[in-house]
PAZAPA-4460 file (N, C-alpha, C; in steps of 0.05 Angstrom, whole numbers, plus 32768, in hexadecimal, padded with zeros to 4 digits):
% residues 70
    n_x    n_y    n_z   ca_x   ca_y   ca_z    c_x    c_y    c_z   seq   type   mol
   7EFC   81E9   7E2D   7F01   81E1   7E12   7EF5   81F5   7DFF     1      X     A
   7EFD   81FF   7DE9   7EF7   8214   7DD3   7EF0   8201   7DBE     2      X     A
   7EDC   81E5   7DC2   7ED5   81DC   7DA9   7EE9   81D2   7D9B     3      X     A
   7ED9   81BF   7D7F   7EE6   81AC   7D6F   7EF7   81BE   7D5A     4      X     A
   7F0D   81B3   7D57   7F1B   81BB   7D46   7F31   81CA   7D52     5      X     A
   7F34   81CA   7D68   7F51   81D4   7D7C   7F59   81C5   7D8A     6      X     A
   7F6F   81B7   7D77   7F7F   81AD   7D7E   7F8F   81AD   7D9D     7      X     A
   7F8D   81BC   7DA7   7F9C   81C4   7DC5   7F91   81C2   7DD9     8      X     A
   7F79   81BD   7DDF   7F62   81BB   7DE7   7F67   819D   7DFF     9      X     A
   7F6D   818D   7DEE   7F71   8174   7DF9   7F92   8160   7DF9    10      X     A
   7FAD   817F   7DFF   7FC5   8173   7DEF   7FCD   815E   7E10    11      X     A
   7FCC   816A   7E1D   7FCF   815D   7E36   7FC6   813C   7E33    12      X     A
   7FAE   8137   7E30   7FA3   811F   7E34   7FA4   8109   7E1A    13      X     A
   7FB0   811C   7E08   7FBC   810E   7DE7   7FD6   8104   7DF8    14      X     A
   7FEB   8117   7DFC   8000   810A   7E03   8001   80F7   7E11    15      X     A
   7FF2   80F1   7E27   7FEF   80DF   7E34   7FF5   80C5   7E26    16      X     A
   7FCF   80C1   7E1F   7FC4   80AE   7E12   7FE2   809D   7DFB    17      X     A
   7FEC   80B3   7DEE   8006   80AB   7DDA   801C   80A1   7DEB    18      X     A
   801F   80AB   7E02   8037   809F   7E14   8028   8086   7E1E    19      X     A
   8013   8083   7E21   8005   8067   7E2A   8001   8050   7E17    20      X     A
   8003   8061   7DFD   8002   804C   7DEA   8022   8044   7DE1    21      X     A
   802E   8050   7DDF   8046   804C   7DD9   8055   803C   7DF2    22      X     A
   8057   803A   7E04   8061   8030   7E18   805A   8014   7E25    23      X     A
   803E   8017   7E24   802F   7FFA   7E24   801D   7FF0   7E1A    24      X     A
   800C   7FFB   7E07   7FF7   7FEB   7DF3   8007   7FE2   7DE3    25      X     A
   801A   7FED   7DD6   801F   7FE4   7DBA   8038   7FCC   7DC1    26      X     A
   803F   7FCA   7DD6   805B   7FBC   7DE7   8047   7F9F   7DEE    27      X     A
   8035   7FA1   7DFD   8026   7F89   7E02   8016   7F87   7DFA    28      X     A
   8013   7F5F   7DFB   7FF1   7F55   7DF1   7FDC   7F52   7E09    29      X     A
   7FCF   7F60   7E08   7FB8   7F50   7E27   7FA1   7F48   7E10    30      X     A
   7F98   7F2C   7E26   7F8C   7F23   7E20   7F69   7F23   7E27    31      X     A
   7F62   7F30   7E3F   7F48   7F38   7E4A   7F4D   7F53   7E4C    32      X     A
   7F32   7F5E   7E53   7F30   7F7B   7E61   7F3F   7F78   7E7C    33      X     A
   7F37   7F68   7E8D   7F45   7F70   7EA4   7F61   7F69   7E9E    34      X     A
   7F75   7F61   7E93   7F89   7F65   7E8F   7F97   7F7E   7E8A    35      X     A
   7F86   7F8A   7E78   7F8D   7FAD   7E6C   7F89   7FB3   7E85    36      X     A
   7F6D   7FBB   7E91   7F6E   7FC4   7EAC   7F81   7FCA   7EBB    37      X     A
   7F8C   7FAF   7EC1   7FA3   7FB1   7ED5   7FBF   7FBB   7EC9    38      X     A
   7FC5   7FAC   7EAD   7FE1   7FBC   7E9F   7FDF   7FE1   7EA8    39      X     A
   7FBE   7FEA   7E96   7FC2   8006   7E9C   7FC7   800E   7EB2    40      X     A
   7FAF   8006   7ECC   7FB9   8004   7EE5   7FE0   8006   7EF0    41      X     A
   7FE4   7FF2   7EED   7FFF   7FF2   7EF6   8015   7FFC   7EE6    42      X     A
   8005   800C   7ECD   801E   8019   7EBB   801C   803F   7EC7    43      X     A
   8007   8040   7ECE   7FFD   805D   7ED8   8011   805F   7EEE    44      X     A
   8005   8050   7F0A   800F   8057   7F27   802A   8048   7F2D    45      X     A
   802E   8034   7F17   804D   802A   7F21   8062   803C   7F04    46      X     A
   805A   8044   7EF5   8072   8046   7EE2   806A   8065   7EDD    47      X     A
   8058   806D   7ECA   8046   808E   7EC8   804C   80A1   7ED8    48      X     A
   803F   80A6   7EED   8040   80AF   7F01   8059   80B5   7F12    49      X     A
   806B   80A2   7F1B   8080   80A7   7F2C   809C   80A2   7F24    50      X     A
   8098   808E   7F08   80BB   8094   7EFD   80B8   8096   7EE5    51      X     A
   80A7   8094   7ED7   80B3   80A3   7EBA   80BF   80C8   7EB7    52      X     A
   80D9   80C6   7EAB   80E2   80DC   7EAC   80D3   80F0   7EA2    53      X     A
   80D6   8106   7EA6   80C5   812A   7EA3   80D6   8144   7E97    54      X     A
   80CD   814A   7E8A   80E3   815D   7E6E   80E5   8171   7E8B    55      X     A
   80C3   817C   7E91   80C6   8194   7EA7   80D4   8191   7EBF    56      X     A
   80E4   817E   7EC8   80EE   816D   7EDF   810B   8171   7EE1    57      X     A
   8113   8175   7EC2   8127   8177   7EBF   8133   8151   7EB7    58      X     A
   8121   8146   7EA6   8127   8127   7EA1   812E   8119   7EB6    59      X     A
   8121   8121   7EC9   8124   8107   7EEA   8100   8106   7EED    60      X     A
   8102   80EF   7EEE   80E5   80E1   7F00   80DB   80F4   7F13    61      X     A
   80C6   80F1   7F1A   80B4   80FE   7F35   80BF   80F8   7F51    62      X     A
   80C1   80E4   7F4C   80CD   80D8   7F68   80EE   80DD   7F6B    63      X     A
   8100   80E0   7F54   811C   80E5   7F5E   811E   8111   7F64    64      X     A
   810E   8115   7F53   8102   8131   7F58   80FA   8135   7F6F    65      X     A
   80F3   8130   7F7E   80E3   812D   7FA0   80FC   8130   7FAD    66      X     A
   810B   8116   7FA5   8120   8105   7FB1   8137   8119   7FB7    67      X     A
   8138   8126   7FA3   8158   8141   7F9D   814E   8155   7FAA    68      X     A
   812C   815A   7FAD   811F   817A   7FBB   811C   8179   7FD4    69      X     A
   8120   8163   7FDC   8119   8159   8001   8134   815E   800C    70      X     A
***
């Protein structure tokens, strides 16, 4: 990291966080912590991770990407 005030520093882990908020914070109400827990939980390894589409992918999922290279 090159310090405060560079912006680029952390664009990776911005985007994220904005695709996490947009997708499911602002979509659902939970009511405890362990509720978020598990939403984030199961929004990462079931939806994040293996099918949300990918610009670098060519707009196919991880998994249908695998799927077409195998």
């Amino acid at each position: 990291m090159s310090g405060k005030g560079n912006c680029y520093d952390n664009a990776a882990v911005e985007s994220f966080f904005k695709s996490l908020k947009a997708e499911l914070v602002w979509r659902t109400n939970k009511q405890t912590r362990q509720d978020v827990e598990v939403a984030i939980s199961e929004y990462i390894n079931g939806f994040y991770n293996p099918r949300r589409r990918r610009s670098a992918l060519g707009r196919k999922s991880p998994v249908a990407f695998e799927r077409k290279a195998a």
